[in-house]
C-alpha positions as semicolon CSV with decimal commas, in nm:
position;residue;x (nm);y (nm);z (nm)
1;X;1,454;2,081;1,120
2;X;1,123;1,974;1,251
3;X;0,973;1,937;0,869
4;X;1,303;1,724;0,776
5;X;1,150;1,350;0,902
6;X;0,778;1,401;0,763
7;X;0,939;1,566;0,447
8;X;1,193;1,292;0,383
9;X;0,927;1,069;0,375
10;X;0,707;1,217;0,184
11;X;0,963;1,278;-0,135
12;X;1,074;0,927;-0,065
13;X;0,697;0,782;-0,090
14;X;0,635;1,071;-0,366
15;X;0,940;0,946;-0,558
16;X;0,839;0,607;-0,513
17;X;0,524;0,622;-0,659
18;X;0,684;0,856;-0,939
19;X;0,859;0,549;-1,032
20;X;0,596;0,330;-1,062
21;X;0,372;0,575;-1,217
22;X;0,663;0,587;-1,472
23;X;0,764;0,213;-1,517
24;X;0,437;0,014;-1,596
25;X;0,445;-0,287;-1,344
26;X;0,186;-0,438;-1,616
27;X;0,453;-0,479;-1,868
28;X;0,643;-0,834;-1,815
29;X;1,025;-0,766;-1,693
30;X;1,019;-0,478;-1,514
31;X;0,967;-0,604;-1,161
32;X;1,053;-0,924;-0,976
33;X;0,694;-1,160;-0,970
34;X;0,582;-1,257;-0,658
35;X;0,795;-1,508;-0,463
36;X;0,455;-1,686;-0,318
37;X;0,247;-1,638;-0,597
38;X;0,543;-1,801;-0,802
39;X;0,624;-2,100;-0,595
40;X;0,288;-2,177;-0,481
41;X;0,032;-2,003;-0,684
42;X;-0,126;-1,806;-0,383
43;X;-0,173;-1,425;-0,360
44;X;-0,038;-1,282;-0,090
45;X;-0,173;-0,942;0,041
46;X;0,093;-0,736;-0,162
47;X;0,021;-0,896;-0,504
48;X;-0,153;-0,645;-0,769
49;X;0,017;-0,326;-0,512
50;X;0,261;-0,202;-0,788
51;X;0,000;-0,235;-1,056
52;X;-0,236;-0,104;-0,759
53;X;0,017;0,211;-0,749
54;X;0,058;0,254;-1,096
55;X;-0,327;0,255;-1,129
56;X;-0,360;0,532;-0,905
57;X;-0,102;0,755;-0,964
58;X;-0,272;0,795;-1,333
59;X;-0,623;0,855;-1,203
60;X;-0,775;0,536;-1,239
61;X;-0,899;0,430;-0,949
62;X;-1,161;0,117;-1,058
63;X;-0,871;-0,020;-1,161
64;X;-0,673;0,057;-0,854
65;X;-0,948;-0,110;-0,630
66;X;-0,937;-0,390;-0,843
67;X;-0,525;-0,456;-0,864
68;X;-0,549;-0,469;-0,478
69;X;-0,849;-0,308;-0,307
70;X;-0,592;-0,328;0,047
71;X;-0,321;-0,124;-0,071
72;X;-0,548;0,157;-0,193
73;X;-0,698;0,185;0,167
74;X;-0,311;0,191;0,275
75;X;-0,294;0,491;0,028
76;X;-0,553;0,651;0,203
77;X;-0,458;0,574;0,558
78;X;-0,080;0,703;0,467
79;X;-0,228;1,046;0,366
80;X;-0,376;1,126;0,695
81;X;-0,134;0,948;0,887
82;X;0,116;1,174;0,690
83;X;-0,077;1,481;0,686
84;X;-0,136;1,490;1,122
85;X;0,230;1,426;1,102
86;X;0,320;1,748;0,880
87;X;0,102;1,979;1,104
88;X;0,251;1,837;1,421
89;X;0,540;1,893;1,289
90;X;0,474;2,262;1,160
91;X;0,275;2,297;1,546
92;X;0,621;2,132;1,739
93;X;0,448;1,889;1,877
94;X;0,607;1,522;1,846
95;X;0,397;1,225;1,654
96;X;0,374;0,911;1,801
97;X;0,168;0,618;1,678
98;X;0,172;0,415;1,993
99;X;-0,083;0,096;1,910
100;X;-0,157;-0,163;2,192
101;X;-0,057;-0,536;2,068
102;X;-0,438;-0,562;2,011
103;X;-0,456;-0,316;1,735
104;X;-0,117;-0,508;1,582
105;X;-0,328;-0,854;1,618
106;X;-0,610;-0,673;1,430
107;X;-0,381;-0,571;1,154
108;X;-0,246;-0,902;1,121
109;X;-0,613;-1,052;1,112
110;X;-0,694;-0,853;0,822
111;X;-0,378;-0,938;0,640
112;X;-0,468;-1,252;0,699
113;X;-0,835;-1,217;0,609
114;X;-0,773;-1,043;0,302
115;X;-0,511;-1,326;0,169
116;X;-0,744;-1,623;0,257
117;X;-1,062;-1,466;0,088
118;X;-0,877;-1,346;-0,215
119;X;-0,748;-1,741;-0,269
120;X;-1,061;-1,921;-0,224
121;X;-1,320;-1,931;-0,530
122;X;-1,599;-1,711;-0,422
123;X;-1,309;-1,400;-0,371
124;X;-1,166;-1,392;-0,745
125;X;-1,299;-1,052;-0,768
126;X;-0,990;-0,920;-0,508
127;X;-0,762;-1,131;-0,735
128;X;-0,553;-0,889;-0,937
């Protein structure tokens, strides 16, 4: 019963990613575009993830990095984050990610960060 939570979540993110892996974001029709980048031409810090994703899951990760260099640092941080939680789990000892409100304002900086650089000229090379 312990496994069931870090498990779940795994096959979900696993079956996710399948998905993706499976339906190429690349061709036109497949996915919904960007509510921001449609209405006002910006990039938001999720534009490029799915073709991000679907980069990744086939190896390639230049092309990965350059879809959105963000989400394939949230790739990485999701693989510890879910490994500690499968061997705490396996050990019986709860997880808890328990973040002051400064890490959350950090967070939100580089969200922020990342979307304003990306937009202005001299950042074209995080555009996807």
């Amino acid at each position: 019963m312990r496994l069931l939570a870090p498990a779940g979540t795994l096959a979900g993110v696993a079956a996710a990613f399948a998905y993706v892996g499976a339906v190429d974001p690349n061709e036109p029709g497949h996915y919904p575009v960007c509510p921001l980048l449609r209405f006002t031409g910006l990039y938001c810090p999720g534009c490029g993830g799915l073709r991000s994703a679907h980069a990744f899951v086939h190896g390639d990760l230049p092309t990965a990095l350059g879809a959105n260099a963000l989400a394939v640092a949230g790739y990485g941080l999701f693989a510890v984050l879910i490994a500690v939680w499968l061997v705490r789990a396996v050990r019986g000892t709860p997880m808890r990610v328990d973040l002051s409100p400064a890490w959350w304002w950090g967070i939100g900086a580089v969200l922020a960060l990342f979307t304003l650089v990306r937009n202005l000229p001299f950042g074209s090379a995080l555009v996807p």
